[in-house]
LOLUMDO-829937 format. One line per 8 residues: their letters; for each residue x, z, y of C-alpha. Coordinates in steps of 0.5 Angstrom, whole numbers. Each point is the difference from the previous one (the first is absolute). Layout:
N
a) X,Z,Y ~ ...
***
This chain:
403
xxxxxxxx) -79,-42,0 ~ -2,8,0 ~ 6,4,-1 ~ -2,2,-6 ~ -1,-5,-4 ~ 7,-2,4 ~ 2,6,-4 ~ -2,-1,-6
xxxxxxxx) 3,-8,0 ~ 7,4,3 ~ -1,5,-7 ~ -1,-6,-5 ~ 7,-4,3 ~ 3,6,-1 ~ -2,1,-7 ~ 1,-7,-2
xxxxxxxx) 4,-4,4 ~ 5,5,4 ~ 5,0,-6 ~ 1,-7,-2 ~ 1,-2,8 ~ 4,6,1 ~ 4,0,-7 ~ 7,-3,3
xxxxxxxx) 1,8,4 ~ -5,4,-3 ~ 4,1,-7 ~ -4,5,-3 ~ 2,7,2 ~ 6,0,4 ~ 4,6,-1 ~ 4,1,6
xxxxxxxx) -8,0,4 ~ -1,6,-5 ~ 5,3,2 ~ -2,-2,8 ~ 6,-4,0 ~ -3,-5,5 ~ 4,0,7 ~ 3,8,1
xxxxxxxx) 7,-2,1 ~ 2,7,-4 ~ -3,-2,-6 ~ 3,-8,0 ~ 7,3,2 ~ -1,5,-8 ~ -1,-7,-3 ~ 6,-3,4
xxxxxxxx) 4,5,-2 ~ -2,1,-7 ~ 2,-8,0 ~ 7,2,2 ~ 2,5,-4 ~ 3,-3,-6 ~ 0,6,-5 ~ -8,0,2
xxxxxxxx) -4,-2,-7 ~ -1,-7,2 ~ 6,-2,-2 ~ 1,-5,6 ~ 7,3,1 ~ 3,-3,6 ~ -5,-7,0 ~ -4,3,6
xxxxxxxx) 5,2,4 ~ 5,-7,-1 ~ -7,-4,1 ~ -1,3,7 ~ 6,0,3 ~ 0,-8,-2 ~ -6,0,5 ~ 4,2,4
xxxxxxxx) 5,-5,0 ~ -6,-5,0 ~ -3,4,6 ~ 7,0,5 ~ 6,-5,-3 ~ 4,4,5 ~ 0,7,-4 ~ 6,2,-2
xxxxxxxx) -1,7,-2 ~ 2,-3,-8 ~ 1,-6,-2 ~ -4,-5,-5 ~ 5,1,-5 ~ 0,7,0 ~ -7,1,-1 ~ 0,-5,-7
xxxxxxxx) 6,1,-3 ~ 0,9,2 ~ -4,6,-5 ~ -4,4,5 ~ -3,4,-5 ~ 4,7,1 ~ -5,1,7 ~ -4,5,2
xxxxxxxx) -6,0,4 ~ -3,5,5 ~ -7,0,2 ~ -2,3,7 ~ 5,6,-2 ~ 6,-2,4 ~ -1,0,7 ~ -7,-2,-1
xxxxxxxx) 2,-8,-1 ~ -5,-3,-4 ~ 4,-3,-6 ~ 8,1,0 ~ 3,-4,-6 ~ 8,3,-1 ~ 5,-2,-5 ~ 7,3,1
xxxxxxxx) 4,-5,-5 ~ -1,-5,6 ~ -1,5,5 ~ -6,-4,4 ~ -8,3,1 ~ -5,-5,1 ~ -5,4,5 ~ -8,-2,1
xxxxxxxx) -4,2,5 ~ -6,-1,-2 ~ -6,-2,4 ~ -7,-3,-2 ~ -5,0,6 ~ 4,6,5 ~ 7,-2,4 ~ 6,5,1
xxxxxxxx) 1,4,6 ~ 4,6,3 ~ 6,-4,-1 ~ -1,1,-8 ~ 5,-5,-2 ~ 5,2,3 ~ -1,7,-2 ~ 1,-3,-8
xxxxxxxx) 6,-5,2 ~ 4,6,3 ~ -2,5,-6 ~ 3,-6,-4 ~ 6,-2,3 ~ 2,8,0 ~ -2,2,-6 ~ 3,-6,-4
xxxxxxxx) 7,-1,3 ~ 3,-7,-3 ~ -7,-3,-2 ~ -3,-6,1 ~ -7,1,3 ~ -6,-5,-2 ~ -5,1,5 ~ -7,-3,-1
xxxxxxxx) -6,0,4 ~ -6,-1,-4 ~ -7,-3,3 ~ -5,-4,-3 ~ 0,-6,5 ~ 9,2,1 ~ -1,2,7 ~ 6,2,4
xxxxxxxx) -1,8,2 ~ -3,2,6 ~ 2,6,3 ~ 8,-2,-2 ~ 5,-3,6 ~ 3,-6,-2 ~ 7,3,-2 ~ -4,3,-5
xxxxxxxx) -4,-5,-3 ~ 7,-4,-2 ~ 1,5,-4 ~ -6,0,-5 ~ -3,-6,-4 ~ -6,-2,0 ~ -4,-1,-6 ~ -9,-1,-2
xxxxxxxx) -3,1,-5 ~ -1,-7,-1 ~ 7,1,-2 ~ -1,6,-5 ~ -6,-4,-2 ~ 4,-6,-2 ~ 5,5,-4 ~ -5,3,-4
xxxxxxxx) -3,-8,-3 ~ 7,-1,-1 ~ 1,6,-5 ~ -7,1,-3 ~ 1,-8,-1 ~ 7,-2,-3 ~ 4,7,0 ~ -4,5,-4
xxxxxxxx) -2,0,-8 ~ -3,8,1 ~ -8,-2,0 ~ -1,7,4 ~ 5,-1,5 ~ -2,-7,1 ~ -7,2,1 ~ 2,6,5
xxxxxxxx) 3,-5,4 ~ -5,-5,0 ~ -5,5,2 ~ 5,3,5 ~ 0,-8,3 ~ -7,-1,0 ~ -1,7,4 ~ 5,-2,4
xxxxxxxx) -3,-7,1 ~ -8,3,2 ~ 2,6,4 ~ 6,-2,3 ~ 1,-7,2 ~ -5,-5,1 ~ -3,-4,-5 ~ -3,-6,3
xxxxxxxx) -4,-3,-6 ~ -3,7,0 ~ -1,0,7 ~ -4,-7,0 ~ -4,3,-6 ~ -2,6,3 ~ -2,-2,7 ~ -5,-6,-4
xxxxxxxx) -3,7,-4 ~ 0,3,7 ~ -4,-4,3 ~ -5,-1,-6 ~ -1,7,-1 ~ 2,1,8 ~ -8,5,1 ~ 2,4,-6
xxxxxxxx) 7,1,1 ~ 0,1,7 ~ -6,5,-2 ~ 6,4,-4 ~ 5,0,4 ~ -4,3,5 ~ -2,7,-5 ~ 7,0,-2
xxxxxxxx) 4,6,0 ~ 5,0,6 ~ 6,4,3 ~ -6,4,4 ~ -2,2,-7 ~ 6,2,-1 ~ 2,5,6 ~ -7,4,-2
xxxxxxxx) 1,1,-7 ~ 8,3,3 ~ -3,4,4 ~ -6,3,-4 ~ 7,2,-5 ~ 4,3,6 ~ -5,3,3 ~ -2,3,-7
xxxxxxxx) 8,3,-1 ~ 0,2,6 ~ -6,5,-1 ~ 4,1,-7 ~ 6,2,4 ~ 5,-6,-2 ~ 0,-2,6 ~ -1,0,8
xxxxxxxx) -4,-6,2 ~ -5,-2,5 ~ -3,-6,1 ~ 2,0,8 ~ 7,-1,-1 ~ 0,-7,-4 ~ -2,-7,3 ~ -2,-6,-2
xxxxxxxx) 5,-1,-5 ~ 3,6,-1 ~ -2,6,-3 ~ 4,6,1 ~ 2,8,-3 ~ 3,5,1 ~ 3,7,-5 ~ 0,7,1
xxxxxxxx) 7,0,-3 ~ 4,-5,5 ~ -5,3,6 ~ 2,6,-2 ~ 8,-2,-1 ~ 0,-4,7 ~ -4,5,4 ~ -4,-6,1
xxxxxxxx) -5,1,6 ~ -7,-5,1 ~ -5,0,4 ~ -6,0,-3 ~ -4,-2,5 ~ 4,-7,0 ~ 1,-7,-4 ~ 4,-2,-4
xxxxxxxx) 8,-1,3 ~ -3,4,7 ~ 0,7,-5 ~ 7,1,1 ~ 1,-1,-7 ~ 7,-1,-2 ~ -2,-4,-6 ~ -6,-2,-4
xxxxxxxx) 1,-2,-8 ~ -3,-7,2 ~ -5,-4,-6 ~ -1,-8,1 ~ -5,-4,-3 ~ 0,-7,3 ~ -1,-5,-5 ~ -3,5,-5
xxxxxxxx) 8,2,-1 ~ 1,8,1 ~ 5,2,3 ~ 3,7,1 ~ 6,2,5 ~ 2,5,5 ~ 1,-1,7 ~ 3,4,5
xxxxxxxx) -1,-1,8 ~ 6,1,3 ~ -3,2,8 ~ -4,5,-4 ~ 7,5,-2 ~ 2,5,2 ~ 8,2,0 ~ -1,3,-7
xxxxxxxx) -5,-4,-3 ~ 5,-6,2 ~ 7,4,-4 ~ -5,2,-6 ~ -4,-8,0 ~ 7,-3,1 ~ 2,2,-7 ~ -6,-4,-3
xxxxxxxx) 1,-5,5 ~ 7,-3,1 ~ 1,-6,3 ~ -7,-2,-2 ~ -3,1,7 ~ -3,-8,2 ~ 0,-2,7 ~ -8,4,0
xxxxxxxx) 2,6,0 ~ -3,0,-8 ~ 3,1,-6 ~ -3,-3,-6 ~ 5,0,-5 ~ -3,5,-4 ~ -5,-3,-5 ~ -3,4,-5
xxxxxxxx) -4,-4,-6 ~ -4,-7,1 ~ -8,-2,-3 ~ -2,-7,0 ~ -8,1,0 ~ -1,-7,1 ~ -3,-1,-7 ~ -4,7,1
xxxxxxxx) -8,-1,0 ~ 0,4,5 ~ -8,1,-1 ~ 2,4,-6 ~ 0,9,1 ~ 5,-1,-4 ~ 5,-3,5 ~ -1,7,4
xxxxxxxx) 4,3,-6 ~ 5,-5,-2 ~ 1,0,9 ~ 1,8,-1 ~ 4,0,-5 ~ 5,-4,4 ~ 0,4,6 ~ 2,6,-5
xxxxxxxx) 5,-4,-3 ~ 3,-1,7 ~ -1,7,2 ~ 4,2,-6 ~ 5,-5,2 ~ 1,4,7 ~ -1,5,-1 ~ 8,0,-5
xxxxxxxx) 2,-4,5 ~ -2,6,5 ~ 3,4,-4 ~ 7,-3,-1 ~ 0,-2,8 ~ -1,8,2 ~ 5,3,-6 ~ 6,-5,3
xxxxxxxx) -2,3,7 ~ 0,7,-2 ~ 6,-1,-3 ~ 3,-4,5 ~ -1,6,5 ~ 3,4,-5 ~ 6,-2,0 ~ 1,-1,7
xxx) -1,7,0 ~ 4,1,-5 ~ 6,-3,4
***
């Protein structure tokens, strides 16, 4: 059979039967993939944020929290942090919830009546590293005296982590998706009158189920589909918009805002897989020295504002080379970094602003703005943060001269 006609049979599937045989995962608009809520972890970790919080307009009060420290229990019998009967019989409905602003954990659930946290870690297609979890567990332990600590690793298969000792991996409980995929059925099923919030979370749970875990019902109908369509399929597969498209559209926009001024990039410093700028403000503070004529690290520089775009997940942070230092550079450096210099030598604890570009037609000359946009908010953000950072210097200086 030609591949046109193969197109054709392929488009008349997808206008009259594709709904019917994909009905029980395709629930009409699903609102969290509007949102581009799919599989980036900062987006699930809002929603599970937002389910923890009791004075949030869900009215869930404290059922979501109850529910996942229940599957704790179910998960390791041995856990012993709080008992069964507590959870049952307390209120836990005067808490608060912390969003990535303490410390940089994902989820930190605190209630100060019972003096206990429930911290989640959240990672859907990524693993930990430098010692992350450590880092949290100790900020925790000093900064709540006295409380009990909950500490949940969440992954959608319930794998252990990677990078921790095995000293620390008792101290986290392992949760999946599964899990929290469960917790929803039984709210949205039994537990929940409001029809809003019981749509919210079984689309939430639908999300979860196409994105996150693996349907197995809905694997077997898409490989039969596949391999009906296989030629035309394989054909868009081929022309679709990947990473390297990605890259060319992020360099067109830097290469325009450095001529504009915004910025210092040249296309020699970045690698496969990283891109890479600098600002005149922060050359200037640190009296930074490159050399022009070499490649990304061998310039000398002793940092770069770094963008990542692996699985279409833009990321901006700071990075510092530690053996690129001078005396000064290292006193001056040091304010921003204080004992967040990895094992590498580079420090990425400064993250700036995200972009989720998955669900971007990259084809589109509008996508150049939007990416444009982005960088600008960005450049926005660090240039207060440059500001701040140098006004502390200045006024660290000030005072040691005055004494």
């Amino acid at each position: 059979m030609k591949i046109e006609n193969k197109i054709t049979e392929f488009l008349l599937y997808l206008e009259k039967n594709s709904e019917k045989d994909f009905s029980r995962w395709l629930t009409g608009v699903n609102i969290f993939e509007i949102l581009g809520i799919t599989s980036a972890e900062i987006r699930h970790s809002r929603v599970l944020a937002w389910l923890l919080d009791p004075r949030e307009s869900h009215k869930l009060e404290d059922k979501f929290f109850k529910k996942i420290l229940m599957k704790v229990f179910d998960n390791n019998l041995s856990f012993a942090t709080i008992k069964p009967t507590e959870i049952i019989l307390k209120d836990f409905s005067k808490a608060e919830v912390y969003r990535e602003s303490k410390n940089n954990i994902d989820v930190l659930y605190t209630n100060k009546e019972h003096r206990i946290n429930l911290v989640i870690e959240n990672k859907t297609f990524t693993s930990d590293h430098d010692n992350q979890l450590r880092k949290y567990r100790k900020f925790i332990e000093n900064s709540y005296a006295g409380y009990r600590n909950i500490y949940i690793y969440l992954t959608p298969n319930g794998d252990a982590p990677i990078d921790a000792d095995v000293e620390e991996r008792q101290f986290w409980s392992l949760l999946s998706y599964q899990d929290i995929s469960d917790i929803l059925e039984e709210l949205y099923v039994d537990e929940i009158d409001n029809e809003k919030v019981s749509y919210i979370l079984k689309e939430y749970n639908d999300n979860i189920r196409r994105n996150i875990l693996n349907d197995i019902e809905l694997k077997e109908l898409s490989a039969e589909i596949y391999f009906k369509y296989k030629e035309v399929l394989d054909l868009i597969f081929e022309n679709r918009p990947d990473t390297q498209m990605l890259r060319e559209k992020l360099v067109g926009v830097l290469n325009y805002l450095n001529e504009q001024g915004n910025l210092i990039f040249d296309e020699k410093y970045c690698s496969k897989t990283i891109l890479r700028f600098r600002t005149r403000r922060l050359d200037d503070f640190i009296d930074n020295v490159v050399k022009e004529e070499n490649t990304e690290w061998s310039t000398g520089s002793s940092y770069f504002y770094e963008i990542t775009y692996s699985n279409f997940q833009v990321d901006v942070y700071l990075s510092i080379c530690k053996k690129n230092l001078t005396d000064l550079q290292s006193q001056k450096l040091k304010l921003l970094t204080v004992n967040k210099y990895s094992k590498y030598g580079f420090n990425t604890s400064n993250k700036f602003l995200n972009f989720d570009a998955s669900d971007e037609n990259l084809l589109l000359s509008e996508t150049v703005q939007i990416l444009t946009n982005f960088l600008l908010e960005n450049l926005q953000q660090i240039d207060e943060f440059e500001k701040v950072f140098i006004e502390t210097w200045n006024e660290i200086q000030k005072e040691k001269n005055y004494v």
